[in-house]
C-alpha positions in Angstrom: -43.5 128.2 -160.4 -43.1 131.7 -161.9 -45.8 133.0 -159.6 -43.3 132.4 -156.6 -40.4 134.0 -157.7 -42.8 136.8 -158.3 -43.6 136.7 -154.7 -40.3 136.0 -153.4 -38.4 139.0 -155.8 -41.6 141.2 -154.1 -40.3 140.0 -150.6 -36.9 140.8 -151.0 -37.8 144.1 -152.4 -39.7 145.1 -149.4 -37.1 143.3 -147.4 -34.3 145.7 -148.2 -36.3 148.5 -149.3 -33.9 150.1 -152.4 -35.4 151.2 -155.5 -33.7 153.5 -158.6 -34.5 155.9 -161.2 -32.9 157.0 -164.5 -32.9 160.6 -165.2 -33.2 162.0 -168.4 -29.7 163.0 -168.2 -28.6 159.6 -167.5 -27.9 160.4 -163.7 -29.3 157.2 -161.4 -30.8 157.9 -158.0 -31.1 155.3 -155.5 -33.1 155.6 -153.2 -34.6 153.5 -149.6 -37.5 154.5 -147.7 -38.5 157.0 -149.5 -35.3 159.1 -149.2 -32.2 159.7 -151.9 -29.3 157.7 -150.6 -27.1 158.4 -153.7 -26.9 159.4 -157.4 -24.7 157.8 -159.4 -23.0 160.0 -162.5 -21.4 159.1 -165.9 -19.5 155.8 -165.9 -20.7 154.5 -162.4 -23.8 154.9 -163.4 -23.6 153.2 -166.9 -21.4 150.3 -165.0 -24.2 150.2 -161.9 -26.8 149.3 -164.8 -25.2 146.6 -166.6 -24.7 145.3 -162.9 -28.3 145.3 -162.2 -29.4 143.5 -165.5 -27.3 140.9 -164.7 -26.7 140.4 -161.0 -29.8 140.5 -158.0 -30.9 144.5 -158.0 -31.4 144.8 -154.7 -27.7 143.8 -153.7 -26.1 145.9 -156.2 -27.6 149.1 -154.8 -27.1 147.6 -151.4 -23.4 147.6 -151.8 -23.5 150.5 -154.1 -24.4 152.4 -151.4 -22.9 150.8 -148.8 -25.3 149.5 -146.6 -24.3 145.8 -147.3 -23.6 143.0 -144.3 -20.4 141.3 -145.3 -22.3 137.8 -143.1 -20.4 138.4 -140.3 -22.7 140.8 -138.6 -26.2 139.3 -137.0 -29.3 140.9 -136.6 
């Protein structure tokens, strides 16, 4: 059972393609395909961590960066 929600968190990973880094000086970079999308500074960062510890990653930085489908849009 914990194999397949290895898989599935994989999918949805590749799915929606975000990913972020900490810098050293506490800066977080989010980034998609390969390119920066933002960097997140002082309290929104610290806020956008405690976020992703808690609540689905890739949606966080999804609607941190505002590429996020409210439901009413299809694809």
């Amino acid at each position: 059972m914990l194999f397949s929600v290895v898989i599935s968190t994989k999918l949805e990973v590749m799915e929606l393609g975000f990913f972020y880094r900490v810098r050293k000086s506490g800066e977080v970079s989010i980034e998609r395909e390969g390119r920066e999308v933002t960097v997140l500074r002082g309290a929104a960062a610290a806020k956008f961590l405690k976020r992703v510890a808690t609540e689905d990653p890739q949606q966080v930085m999804a609607r941190v960066t505002g590429n996020y489908k409210r439901g009413n849009e299809w694809q």
